[in-house]
C-alpha positions in Angstrom: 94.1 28.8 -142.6 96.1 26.5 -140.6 95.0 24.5 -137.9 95.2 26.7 -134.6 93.6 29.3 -137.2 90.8 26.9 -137.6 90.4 25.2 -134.5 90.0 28.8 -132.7 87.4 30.1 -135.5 85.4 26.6 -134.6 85.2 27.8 -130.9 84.6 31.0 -132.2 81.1 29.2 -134.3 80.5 26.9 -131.3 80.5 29.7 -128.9 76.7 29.7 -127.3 75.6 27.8 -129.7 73.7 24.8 -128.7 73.8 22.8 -131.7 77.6 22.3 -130.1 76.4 21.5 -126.5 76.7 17.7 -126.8 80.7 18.1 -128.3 83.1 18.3 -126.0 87.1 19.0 -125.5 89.3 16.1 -124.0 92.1 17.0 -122.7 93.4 12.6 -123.1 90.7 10.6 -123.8 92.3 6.8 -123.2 93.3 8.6 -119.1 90.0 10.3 -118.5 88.5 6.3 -118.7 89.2 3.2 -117.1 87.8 0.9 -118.6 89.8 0.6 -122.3 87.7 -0.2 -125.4 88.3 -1.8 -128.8 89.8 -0.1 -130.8 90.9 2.1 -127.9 90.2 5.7 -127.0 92.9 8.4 -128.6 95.8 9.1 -126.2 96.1 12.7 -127.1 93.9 15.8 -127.0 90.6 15.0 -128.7 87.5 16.9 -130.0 84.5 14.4 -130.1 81.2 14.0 -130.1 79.4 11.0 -127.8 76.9 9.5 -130.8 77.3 8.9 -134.7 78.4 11.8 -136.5 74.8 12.0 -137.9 73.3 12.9 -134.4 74.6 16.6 -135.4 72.8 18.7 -136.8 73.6 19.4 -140.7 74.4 22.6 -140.4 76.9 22.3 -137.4 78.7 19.1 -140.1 78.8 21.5 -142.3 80.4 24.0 -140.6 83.5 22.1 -139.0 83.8 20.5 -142.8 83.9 24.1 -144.1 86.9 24.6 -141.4 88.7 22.3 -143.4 88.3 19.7 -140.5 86.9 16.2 -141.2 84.5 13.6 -139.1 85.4 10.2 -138.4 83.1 7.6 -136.5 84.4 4.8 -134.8 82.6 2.3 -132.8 84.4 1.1 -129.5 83.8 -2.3 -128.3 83.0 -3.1 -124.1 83.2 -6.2 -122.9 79.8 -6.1 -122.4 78.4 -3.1 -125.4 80.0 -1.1 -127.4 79.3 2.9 -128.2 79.8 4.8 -131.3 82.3 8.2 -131.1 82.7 11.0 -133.9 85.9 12.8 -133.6 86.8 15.8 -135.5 89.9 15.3 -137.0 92.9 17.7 -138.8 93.8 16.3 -141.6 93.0 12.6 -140.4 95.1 13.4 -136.6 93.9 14.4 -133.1 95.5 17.2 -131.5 97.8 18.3 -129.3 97.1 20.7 -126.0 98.5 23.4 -127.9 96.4 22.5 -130.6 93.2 22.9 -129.0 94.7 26.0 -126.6 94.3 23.8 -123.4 97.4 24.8 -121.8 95.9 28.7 -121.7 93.4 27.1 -119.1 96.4 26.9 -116.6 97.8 29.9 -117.5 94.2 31.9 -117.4 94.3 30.1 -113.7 97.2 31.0 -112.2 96.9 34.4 -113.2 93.8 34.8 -112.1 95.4 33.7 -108.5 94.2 30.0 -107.8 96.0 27.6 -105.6 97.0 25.5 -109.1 98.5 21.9 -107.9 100.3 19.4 -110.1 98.3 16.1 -110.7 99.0 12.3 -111.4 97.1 12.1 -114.7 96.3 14.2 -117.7 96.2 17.4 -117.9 98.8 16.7 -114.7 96.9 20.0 -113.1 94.0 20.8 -111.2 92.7 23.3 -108.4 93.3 22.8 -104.6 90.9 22.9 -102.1 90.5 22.0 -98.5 88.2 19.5 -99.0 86.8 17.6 -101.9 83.8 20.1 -102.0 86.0 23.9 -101.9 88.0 22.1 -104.8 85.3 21.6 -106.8 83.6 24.5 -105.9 87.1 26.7 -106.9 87.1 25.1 -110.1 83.2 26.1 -110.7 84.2 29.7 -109.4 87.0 30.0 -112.1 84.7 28.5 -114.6 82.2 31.2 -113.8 84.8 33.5 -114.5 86.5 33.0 -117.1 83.0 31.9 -118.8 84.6 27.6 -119.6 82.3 25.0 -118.7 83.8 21.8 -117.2 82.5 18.2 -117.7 84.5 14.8 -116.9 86.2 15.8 -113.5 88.2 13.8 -110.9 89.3 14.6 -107.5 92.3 13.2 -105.8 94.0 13.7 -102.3 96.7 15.7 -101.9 98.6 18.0 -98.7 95.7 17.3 -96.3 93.4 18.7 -99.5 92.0 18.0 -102.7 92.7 18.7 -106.0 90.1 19.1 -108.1 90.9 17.6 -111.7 89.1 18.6 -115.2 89.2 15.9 -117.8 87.4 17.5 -120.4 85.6 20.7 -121.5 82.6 21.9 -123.4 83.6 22.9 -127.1 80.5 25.5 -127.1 82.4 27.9 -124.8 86.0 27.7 -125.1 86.0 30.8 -127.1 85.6 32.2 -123.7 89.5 31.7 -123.8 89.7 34.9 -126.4 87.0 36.9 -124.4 88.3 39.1 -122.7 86.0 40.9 -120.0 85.6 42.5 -117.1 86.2 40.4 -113.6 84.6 42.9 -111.2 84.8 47.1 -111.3 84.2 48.2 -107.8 83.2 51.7 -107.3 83.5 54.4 -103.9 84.0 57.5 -102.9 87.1 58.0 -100.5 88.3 61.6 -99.1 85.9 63.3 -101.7 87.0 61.6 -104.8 85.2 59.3 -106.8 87.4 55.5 -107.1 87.4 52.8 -109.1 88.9 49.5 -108.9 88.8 47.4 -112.0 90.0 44.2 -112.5 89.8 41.9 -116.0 89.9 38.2 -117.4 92.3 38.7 -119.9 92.9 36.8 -123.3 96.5 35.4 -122.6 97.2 34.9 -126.2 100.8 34.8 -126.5 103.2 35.8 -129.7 106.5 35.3 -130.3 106.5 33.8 -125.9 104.9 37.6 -124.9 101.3 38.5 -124.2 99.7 39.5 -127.7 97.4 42.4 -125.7 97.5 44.6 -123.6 94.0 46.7 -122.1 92.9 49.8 -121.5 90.2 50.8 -119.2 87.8 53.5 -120.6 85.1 55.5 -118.4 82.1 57.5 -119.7 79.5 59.7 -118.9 76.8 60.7 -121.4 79.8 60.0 -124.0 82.0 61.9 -122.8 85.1 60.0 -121.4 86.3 61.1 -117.9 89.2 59.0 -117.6 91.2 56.0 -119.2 93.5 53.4 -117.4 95.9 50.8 -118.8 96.2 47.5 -117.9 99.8 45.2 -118.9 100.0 41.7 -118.3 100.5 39.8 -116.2 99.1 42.6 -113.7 94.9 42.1 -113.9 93.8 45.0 -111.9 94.3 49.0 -111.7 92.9 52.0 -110.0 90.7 54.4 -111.5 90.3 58.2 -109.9 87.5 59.4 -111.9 88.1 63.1 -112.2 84.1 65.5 -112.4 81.9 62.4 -112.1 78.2 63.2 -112.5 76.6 63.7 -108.7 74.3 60.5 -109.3 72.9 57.9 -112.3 75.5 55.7 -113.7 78.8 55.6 -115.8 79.9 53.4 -118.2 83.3 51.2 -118.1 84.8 49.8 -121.6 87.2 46.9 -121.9 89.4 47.9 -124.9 91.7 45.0 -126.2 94.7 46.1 -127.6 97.0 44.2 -130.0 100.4 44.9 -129.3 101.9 44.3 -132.4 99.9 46.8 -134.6 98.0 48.8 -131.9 94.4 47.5 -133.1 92.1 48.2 -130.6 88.8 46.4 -129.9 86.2 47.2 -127.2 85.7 43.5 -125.6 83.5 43.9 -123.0 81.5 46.9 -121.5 79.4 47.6 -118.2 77.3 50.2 -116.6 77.6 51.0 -113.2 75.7 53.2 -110.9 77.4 55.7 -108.8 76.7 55.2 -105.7 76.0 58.4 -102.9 78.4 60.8 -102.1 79.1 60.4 -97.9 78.0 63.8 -96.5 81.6 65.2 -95.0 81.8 65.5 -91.0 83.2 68.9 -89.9 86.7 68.8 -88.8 87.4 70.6 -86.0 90.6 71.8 -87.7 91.6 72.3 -91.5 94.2 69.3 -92.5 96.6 70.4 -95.8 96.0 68.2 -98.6 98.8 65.8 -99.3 100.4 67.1 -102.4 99.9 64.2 -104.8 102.3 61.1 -105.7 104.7 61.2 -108.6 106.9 58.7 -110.5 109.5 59.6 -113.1 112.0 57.5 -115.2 115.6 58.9 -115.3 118.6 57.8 -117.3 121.8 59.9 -116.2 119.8 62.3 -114.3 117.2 63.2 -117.7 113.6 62.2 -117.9 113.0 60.0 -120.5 110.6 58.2 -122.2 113.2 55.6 -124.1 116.7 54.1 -123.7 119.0 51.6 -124.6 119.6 48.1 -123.8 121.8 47.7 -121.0 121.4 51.3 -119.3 120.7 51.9 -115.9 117.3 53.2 -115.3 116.4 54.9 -112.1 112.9 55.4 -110.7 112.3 58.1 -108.7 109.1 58.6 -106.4 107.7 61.5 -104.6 105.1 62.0 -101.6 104.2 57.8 -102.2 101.3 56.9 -99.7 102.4 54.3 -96.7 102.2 50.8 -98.2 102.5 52.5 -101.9 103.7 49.6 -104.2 106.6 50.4 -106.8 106.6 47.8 -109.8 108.6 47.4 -112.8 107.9 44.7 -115.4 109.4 44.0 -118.0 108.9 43.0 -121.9 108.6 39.6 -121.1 106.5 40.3 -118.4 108.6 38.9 -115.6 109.2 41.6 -112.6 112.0 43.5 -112.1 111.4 45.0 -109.1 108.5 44.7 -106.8 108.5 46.4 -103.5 106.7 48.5 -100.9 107.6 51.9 -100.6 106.6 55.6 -99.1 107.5 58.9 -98.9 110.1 59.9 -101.6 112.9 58.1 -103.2 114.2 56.3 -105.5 115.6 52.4 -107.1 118.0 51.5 -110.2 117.2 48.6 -112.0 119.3 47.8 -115.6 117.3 47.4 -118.7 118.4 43.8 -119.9 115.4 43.5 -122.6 114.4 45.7 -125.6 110.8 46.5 -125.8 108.9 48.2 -123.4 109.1 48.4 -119.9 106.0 49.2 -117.2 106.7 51.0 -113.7 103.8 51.4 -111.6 103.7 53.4 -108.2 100.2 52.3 -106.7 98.3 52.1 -104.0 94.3 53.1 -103.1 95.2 57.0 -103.3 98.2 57.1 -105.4 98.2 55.7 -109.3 100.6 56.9 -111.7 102.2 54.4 -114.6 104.9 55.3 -116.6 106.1 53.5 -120.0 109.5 53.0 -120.9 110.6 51.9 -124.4 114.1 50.2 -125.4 115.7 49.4 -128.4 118.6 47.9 -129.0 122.0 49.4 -128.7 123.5 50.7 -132.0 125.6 48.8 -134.0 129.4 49.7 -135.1 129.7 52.8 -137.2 132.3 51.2 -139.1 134.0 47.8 -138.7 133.8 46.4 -135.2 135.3 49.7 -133.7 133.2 49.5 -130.0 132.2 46.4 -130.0 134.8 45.1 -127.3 132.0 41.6 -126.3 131.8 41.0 -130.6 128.0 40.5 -129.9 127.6 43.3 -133.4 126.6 45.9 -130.9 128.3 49.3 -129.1 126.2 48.7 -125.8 127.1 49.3 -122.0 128.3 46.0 -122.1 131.5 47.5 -124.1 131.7 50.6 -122.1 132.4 48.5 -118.6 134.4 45.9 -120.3 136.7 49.0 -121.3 136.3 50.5 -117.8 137.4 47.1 -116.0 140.6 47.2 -118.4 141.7 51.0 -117.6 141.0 50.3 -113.5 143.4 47.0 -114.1 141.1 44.4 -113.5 141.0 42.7 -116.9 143.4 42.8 -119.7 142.4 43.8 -123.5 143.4 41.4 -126.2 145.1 42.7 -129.0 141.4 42.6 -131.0 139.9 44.8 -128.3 142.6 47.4 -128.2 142.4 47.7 -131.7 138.2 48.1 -131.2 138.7 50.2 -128.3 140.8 52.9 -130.1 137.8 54.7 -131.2 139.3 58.2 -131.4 142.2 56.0 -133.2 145.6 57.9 -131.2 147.1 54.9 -130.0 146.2 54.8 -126.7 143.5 53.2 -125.2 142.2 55.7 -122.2 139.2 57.4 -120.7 138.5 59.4 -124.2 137.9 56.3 -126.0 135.0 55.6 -123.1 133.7 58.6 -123.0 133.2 58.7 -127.1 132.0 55.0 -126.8 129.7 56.2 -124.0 128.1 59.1 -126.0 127.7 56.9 -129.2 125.7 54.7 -127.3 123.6 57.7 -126.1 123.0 59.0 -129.4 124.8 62.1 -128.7 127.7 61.2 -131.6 126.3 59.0 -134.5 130.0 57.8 -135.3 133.5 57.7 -134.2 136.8 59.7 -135.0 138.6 56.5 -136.4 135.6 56.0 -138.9 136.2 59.1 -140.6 139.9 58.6 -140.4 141.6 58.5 -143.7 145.4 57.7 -143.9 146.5 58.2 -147.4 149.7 56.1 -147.4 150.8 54.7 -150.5 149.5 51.2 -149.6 146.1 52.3 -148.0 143.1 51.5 -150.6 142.6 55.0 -150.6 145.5 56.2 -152.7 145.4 56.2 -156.2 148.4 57.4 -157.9 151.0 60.0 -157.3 152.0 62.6 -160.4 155.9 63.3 -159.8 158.1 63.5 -162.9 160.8 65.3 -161.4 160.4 63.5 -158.0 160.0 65.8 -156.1 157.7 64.3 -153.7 158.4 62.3 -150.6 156.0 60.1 -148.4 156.8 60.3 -144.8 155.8 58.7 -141.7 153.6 61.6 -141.2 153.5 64.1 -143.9 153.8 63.9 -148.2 157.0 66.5 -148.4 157.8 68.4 -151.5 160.6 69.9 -152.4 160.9 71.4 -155.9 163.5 73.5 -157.8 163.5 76.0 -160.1 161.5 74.5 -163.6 160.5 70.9 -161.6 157.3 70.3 -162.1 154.3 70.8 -158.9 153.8 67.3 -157.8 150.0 65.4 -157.6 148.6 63.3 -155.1 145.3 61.1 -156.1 143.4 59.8 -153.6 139.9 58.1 -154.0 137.3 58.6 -151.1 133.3 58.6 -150.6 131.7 61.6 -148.6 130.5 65.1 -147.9 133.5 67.1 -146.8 137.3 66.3 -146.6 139.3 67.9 -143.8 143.6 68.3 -144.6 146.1 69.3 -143.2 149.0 71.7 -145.1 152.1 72.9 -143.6 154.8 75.2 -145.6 157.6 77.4 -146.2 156.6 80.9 -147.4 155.9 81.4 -151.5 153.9 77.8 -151.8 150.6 77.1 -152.9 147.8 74.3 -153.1 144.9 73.2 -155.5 142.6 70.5 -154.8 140.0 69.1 -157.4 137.3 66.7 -157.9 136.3 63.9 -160.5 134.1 61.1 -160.8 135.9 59.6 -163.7 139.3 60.6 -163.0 139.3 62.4 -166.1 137.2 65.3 -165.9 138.2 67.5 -162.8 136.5 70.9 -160.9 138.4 72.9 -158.6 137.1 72.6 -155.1 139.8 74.8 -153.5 142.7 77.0 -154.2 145.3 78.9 -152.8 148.3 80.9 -153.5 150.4 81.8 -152.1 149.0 79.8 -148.6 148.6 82.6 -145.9 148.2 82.3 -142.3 149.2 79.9 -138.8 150.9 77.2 -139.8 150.3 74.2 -140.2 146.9 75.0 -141.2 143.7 73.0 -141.8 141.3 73.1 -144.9 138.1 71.8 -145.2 136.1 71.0 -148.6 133.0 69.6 -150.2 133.5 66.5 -151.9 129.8 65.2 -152.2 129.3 63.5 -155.7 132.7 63.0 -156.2 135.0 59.8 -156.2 138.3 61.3 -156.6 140.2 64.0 -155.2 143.5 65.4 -156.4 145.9 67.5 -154.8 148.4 70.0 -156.4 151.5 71.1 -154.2 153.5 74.1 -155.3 156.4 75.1 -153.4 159.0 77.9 -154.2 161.7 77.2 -156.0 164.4 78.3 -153.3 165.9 74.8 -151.6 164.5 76.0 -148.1 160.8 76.6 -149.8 159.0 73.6 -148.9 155.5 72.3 -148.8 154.0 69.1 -146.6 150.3 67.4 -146.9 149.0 65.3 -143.7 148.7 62.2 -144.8 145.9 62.0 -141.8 142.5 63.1 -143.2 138.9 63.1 -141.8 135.9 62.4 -144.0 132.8 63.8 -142.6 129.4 61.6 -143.7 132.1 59.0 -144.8 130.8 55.8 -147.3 132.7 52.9 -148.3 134.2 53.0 -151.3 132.5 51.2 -154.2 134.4 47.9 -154.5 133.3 47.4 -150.8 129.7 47.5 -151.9 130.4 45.6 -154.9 132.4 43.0 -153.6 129.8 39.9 -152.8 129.8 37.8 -149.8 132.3 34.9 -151.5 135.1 36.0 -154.0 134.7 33.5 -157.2 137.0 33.7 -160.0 134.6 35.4 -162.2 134.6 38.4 -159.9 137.8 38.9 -160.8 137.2 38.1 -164.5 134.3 40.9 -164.3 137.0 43.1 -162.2 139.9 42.8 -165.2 136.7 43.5 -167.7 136.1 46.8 -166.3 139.9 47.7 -166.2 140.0 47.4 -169.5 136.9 48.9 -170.2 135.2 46.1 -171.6 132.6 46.1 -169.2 131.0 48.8 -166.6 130.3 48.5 -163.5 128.8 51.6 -162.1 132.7 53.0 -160.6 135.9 53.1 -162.2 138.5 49.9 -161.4 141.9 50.3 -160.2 144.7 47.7 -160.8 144.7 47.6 -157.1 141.1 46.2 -156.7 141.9 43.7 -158.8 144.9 42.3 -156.8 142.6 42.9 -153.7 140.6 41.1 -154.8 142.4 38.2 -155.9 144.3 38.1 -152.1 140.3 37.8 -151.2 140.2 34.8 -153.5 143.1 32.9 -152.2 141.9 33.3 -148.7 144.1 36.2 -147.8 142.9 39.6 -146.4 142.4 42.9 -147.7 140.6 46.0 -147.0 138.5 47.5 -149.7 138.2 50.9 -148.0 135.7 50.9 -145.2 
């Protein structure tokens, strides 16, 4: 284990346990005393006890050697006497506060509401108090509470007060710092209904800077639960209605410590209460309607939800809220969004900055509803950068008002953005590339037009070869045109492409037909789709299956008359498109061996798992020298 690991199990041994009593926690020895022995006291956070390590009993040595720590007695010399110490050491050091988890002690106070005042010497904190006397007695209260035990202690003057200073602490219950437990539960009966308030001392562990637990708040009767409340960080307290109590005897409260990170739960602390007597109802003279009761929902674009993504507005919306009703939302990292005092029915828009999960409560003694909201980051480019108009590697909201600033005429697009706003990839950068950036971001599209556009142009890596003796064929801006006579052969287009279905385009003059056929090895073809003669509106579109297929070819056969034509878009779209197999291939930096294991597989030497084109290889090689070239994604 490391050493936080072991320094919190040795709380964990010395917690009420009395061979530890006479050990205690220093916060910085050589401040806590004035007077400076030889060799001096350790300037740093210090476990130690006041005696020769042998004054411990041998079962408590063993112990803290079995952590892995080891003892060390010194004997420090006073001018006038001298006084033996035995430190427990890591690995032959003190510690650090964070070591020995004595800056949660600040933390645990704060949250737990005291008046905490910087101070001129180590720990550089105490508790205020009007006098010298409320200080200390503060500091006892919190002790009491969060179960520590204090023992060197200064005051010092400060703001017409005190500050009340604690030195150093008793090892036997810091553990206290990981048990969590109840503060106070509260309960009473208002307007017929049976109330509890609850409030905790939480652990304030943290991971990764966020609160490792969060608590819920269990009620029984007989074993049967009535109700359960949740408590997040950094709130402490909630409000319990407990729904069919029992008419009298008690009910039990559980403390149930959950661990964020793999929802573990523990029951920390637990603790019966009575219930006390129902108030006998007066008469009223007239019947009063019962308030319909409170509600809180979480909206994104007008839809209830549950989880979002980064960036999105998120409006809370409140119903039939209690005068001096509180509406918070905190978020992942615990900090509050938005705390203020509401009533009646409306509603407040706050932008979720942070993934995780986000708490709103609407609370007050009569009202209590809490509503979770998770979010996860926005979704990353379907394919290249296309979205991503920031280049943070996300499609987020961010984008989609960058995009919307441009088309008002606030801000110009550089040439990189227009390129990454043309999502629907017509040219023109308008409202339909925000409204298809908008709905990727909602999940309602998982990609975009221009990533399952395929131009097969002779110099796109998609093209493979064209089959023409007679040449016949022409390649256009827009279209492949063929134009045969009598006896010419039909031309062949070959085109390479990953996917599940392939959508084309064919326009023609009457007597003309088409054939299109799959292959994974370019040798070995199947017909996927054939027609003769074509039939129907011009120009027309044809969709077909190419899943576990690498290579399509295309067969056009027009009539033989000069005004018998027949023209292929050169625009395709692959559904469920994948990059083709040099892109996955290809490693992170080009080395000439690549393109020695590239010419290999040409020549058949070697295999590689997908057929090699002349093509990759001079791709490749532009890669090499530094130059660009796209591998067909």
């Amino acid at each position: 284990m490391d050493k936080r690991e072991a320094v919190k199990e040795l709380y964990k041994k010395a917690y009420g346990n009395a061979g530890y009593d006479e050990i205690f926690v220093y916060e910085n020895m050589s401040s806590t005393f004035s007077v400076a022995p030889s060799p001096p006291y350790p300037s740093s956070a210090t476990i130690v006890y006041l005696d020769k390590c042998e004054g411990l009993d041998s079962s408590v040595r063993d112990e803290i050697t079995g952590l892995g720590f080891s003892l060390e007695e010194v004997e420090h010399i006073f001018p006038i006497s001298s006084g033996w110490r035995c430190y427990i050491k890591w690995q032959g050091q003190h510690f650090s506060r964070e070591d020995l988890f004595l800056d949660r002690i600040k933390e645990l106070a704060e949250l737990l509401g005291y008046d905490v005042r910087s101070a001129s010497k180590a720990p550089y904190w105490g508790i205020y108090g009007g006098t010298r006397e409320e200080a200390r007695s503060q500091v006892e209260r919190f002790c009491d509470e969060a179960g520590l035990k204090y023992n060197d202690a200064y005051t010092e003057e400060q703001d017409s007060g005190f500050v009340f200073v604690v030195q150093s602490w008793y090892l036997s219950r810091m553990f206290a710092l990981f048990s969590s437990h109840f503060r106070s539960v509260d309960l009473y009966w208002k307007k017929g209904y049976l109330y509890a308030d609850v409030s905790i001392v939480p652990n304030v562990e943290k991971c990764d800077g966020k609160y490792c637990y969060y608590y819920k708040i269990r009620v029984f009767s007989d074993g049967e639960k009535l109700t359960e409340g949740t408590i997040y960080l950094p709130t402490l307290s909630t409000t319990l209605l407990i729904p069919n109590p029992p008419s009298e005897g008690s009910i039990v409260f559980k403390l149930v410590e959950v661990e964020k990170a793999t929802e573990s739960e523990e029951v920390a602390d637990e603790i019966e209460k009575t219930i006390p007597a129902k108030p006998t109802p007066t008469q009223a003279p007239t019947s009063t309607p019962t308030p319909p009761p409170c509600s809180l929902s979480v909206k994104v674009e007008g839809e209830e939800v549950t989880e979002t993504v980064q960036y999105i507005p998120v409006a809370v919306e409140y119903s039939n809220a209690p005068a001096d009703t509180t509406l918070r939302v905190i978020s992942p990292s615990y900090e509050y969004v938005l705390k203020k005092t509401v009533s009646g029915s409306g509603s407040e828009i706050f932008e979720a900055k942070e993934t995780g999960t986000y708490f709103i409560y609407l609370q007050n003694e009569s009202c209590s509803v809490t509503k979770e909201l998770r979010v996860k980051e926005p979704p990353r480019p379907p394919c290249k950068d296309y979205g991503d108009l920031d280049d943070d590697g996300y499609v987020s909201m961010l984008d989609f008002y960058i995009l919307g600033k441009h088309l008002q005429g606030v801000i110009p697009l550089t040439e990189e953005q227009r390129e990454r706003a043309d999502v629907n990839a017509d040219g023109i950068i308008d409202q339909k590339d925000a409204e298809l950036i908008k709905q990727f971001i909602f999940g309602e599209i998982d990609t975009f037009p221009v990533c399952e556009l395929v131009v097969l142009a002779e110099d796109s890596p998609f093209f493979v070869q064209v089959e023409d003796p007679d040449e016949v064929l022409t390649e256009e801006d827009e279209w492949w045109y063929s134009n045969r006579s009598e006896g010419d052969a039909s031309p062949r287009i070959v085109m390479r492409v990953r996917g599940s279905s392939l959508k084309f385009t064919v326009d023609w003059e009457p007597w003309s037909a088409i054939k299109v056929e799959g292959s994974s090895d370019l040798e070995r073809w199947e017909v996927l789709y054939e027609e003769s003669p074509l039939l129907g509106v011009v120009p027309k579109e044809v969709e077909v299956d190419i899943e576990n297929y690498d290579f399509i070819r295309f067969t056009l056969t027009d009539g033989d008359m000069s005004h018998e034509w027949i023209r292929l878009s050169k625009k395709m779209i692959v559904k469920g498109k994948e990059p083709l197999p040099l892109c996955e291939w290809l490693p992170s930096t080009v080395t000439s061996i690549d393109i020695a294991e590239l010419v290999l597989a040409f020549n058949g030497v070697v295999d590689l798992g997908f057929v090699v084109l002349r093509k990759d290889i001079e791709g490749v090689a532009k890669l090499y020298k530094g130059e660009e070239y796209d591998c067909g994604w």
